[in-house]
N, C-alpha and C positions, 0 to 999 in steps of 0.2 A: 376408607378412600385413600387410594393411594395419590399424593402429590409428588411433581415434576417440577423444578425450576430451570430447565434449561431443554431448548428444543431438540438436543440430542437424546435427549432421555427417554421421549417417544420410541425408541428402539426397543425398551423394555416392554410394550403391551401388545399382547397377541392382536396379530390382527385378521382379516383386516381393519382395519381403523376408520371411522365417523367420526370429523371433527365439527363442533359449534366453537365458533367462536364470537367474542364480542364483550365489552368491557361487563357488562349485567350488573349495574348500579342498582340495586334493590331486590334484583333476579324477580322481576313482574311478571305478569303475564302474558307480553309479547317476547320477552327473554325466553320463559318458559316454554314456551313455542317454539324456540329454535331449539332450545336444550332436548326436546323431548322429541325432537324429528330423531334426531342422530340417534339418540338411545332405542326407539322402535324400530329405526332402520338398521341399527346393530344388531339388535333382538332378531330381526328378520333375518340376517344373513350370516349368525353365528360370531357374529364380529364384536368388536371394542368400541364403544362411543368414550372421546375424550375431549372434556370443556377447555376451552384456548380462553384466557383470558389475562387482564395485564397489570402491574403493580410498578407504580402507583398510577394512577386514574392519568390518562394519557391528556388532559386537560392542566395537570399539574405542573408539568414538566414544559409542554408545549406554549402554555398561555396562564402561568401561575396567578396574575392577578383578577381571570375570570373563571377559577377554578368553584368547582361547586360544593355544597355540603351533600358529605356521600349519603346516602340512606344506608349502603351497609359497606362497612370496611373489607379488606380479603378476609379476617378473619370470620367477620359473620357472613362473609358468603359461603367461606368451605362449611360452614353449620348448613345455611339452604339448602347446597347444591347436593350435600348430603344425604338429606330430606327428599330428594326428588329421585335419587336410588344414582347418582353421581359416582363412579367407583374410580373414574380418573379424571383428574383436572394436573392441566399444565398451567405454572404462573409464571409470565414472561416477564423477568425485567423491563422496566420500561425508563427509557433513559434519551439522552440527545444524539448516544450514538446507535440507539435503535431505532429511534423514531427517523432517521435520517434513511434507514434503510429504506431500497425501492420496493413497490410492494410486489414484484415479479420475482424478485431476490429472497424476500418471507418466503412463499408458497413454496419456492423449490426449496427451501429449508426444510421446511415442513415435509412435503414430499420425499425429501431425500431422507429422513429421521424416519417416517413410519413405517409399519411395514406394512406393506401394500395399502395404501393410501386410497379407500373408497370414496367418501366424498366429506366435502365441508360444507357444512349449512352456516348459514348469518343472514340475520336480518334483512329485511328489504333493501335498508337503504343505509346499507355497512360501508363505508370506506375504509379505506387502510392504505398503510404505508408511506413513504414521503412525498409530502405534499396533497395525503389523503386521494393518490391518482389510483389506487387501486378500489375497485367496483364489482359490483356482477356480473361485467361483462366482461373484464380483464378473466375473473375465477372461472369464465366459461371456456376462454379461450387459451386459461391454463391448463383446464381440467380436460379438452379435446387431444392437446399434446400432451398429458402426463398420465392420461388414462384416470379420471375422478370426473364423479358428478358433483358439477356446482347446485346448490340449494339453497333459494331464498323466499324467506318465508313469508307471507303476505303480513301487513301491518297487522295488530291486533285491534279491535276497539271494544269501548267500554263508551255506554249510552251515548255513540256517534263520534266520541273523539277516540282519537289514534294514540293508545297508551304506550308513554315514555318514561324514562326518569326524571325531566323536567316536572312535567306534568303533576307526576306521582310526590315528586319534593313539595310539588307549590301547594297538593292538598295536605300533605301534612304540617307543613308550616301554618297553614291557613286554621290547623285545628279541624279538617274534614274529615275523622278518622275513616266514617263508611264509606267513602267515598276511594282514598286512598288503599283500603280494604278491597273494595272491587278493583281497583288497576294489579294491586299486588296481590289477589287470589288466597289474601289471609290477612288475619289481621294485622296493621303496623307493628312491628317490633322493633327493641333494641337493644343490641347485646352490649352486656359491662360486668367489668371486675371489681368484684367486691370488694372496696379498702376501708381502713380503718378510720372512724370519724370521731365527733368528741363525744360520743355515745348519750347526747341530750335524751335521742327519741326513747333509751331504755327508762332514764330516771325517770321519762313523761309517763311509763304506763305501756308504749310502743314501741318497742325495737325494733331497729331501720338500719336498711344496707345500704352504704354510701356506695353508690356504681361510677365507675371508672367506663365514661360510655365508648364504644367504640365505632357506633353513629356518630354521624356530625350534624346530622337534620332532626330538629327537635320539635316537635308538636306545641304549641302555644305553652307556657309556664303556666304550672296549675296543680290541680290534685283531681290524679285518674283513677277509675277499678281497672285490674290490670290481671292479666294471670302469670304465672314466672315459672319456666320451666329449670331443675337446676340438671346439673350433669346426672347421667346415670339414672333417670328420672322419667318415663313413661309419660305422667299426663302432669300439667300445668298447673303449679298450687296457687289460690286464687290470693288476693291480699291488693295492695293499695299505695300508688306511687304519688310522689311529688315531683314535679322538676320545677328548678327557680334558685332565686339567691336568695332564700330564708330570710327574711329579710327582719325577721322579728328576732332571732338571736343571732344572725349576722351585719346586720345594719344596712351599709350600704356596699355589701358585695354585688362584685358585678358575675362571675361565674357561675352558669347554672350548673344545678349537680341534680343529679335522680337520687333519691331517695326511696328504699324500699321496704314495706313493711308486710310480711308474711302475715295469713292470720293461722294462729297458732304452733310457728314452727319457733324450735327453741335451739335449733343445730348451730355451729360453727359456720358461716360463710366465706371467713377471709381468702383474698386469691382467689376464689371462682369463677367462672364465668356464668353470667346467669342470661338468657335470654326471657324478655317483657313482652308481654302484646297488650297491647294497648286496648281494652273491650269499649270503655266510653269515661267521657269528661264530667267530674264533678262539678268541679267550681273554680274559679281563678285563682291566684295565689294572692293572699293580698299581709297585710301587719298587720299585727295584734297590740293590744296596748300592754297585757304582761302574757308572763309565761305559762298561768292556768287558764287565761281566756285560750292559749294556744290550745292549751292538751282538753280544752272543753272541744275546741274545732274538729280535733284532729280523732275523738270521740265522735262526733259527729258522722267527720269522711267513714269512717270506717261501718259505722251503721248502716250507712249510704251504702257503700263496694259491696258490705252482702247481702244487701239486699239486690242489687242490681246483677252479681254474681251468682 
């Protein structure tokens, strides 16, 4: 996949050009529906579909104290959007002197960057640019003068409600994996780098990946069956997470960290990126009175994970 940081750069991809754009906090299955108009409608007319989308979360910059926990960072979106056969994504700065821009001034950016500039798909109920004044009917009546079709996508739903990223955070927060499963058209996941930790879980019997998550939306603290896919890696090796503050040989921390335990892999992890999906919930995260009622537990979870795997 090739990546763009700057709207000039659009110049490089044959066109003509199909743009989606839209922030794609989890890349769901109302995202995916705008992602995947552009790419059939490229497919159809020989052309280039390329994802517009913005860094950092334009809720950050705009309104920092009601900023939300992303479900997936830029970096585990370029992993998705990947996944959905994505060969160009542009990521646009997102800053006070962009968001300040009109959104009549965006578009002819844009237009004036691609080459031949067929159309831009976003969501139903997309706004953009300063003051959020641009809409679907501004991009109609961009796209009448610049020669492009505006396309917006009707809402998606999932058993009657209208699947968002709100929505999709509040069932994972809530511990709803299946549920948040159906908004996102896969199972939860979360991508993290693998750092070095005080290597307990090896002396316990289980070796575990300390993940450096790059979610910020975390499923209740507990112990999950999870499947992990690593780079270079075909299908998902199964094994058994934890997140929480350990609280039995860490006390009273308050940081939750994922923990990951392969079942039977014996490889080097350090620096990886590993993407998790989440299959289903064990059991809560609770303290132990010592360290071998732990490694009796954690015997236990793992009994559990394959059988349920």
């Amino acid at each position: 996949m090739q990546i763009f940081r700057s709207i000039d750069e659009l110049g490089c991809v044959p066109g003509p050009v199909f743009l989606s754009i839209g922030v794609f906090d989890g890349v769901h299955v109302g995202h995916q529906a705008v992602i995947r108009r552009a790419l059939d409608d490229a497919a159809e007319a020989g052309g280039s579909a390329v994802v517009v989308t913005f860094d950092p979360h334009p809720v950050r910059v705009l309104r920092p104290e009601s900023a939300p926990r992303l479900l997936t960072s830029t970096r585990h979106q370029k992993v998705l959007l990947r996944r959905l056969g994505v060969r160009y994504l542009l990521i646009v700065p997102f800053d006070k002197t962009f968001a300040a821009t009109p959104p009549e001034t965006f578009v002819r950016q844009l237009h004036a960057a691609a080459s031949g500039l067929r159309e831009i798909c976003v969501g139903h109920a997309w706004s953009f640019g300063k003051g959020r004044a641009g809409n679907l009917e501004l991009l109609r009546e961009l796209g009448d003068r610049l020669g492009f079709d505006e396309v917006g996508i009707p809402a998606v739903e999932v058993e009657g409600q209208i699947v968002s990223s709100t929505l999709t955070r509040a069932a994972v927060e809530a511990g709803e994996l299946e549920k948040a499963a159906r908004f996102l058209g896969r199972p939860f996941s979360l991508l993290g780098t693998v750092t070095e930790g005080r290597k307990l879980g090896r002396d316990l019997g289980f070796p575990t990946a300390n993940l450096r998550a790059h979610n910020e939306q975390f499923p209740p603290n507990g112990v999950y069956a999870v499947r992990a896919l690593l780079p270079g890696e075909r299908e998902a090796r199964p094994g058994v997470l934890n997140i929480g503050t350990r609280p039995t040989v860490h006390g009273d921390a308050v940081d939750r960290v994922p923990e990951l335990h392969l079942f039977g892999y014996e490889g080097d992890l350090y620096g990886i990126d590993v993407e998790v999906f989440f299959q289903s919930f064990i059991r809560p995260e609770r303290r132990f009175p010592d360290v071998e009622a732990l490694k009796a537990q954690i015997a236990e979870d793992v009994a559990e994970a394959r059988r349920r795997l």
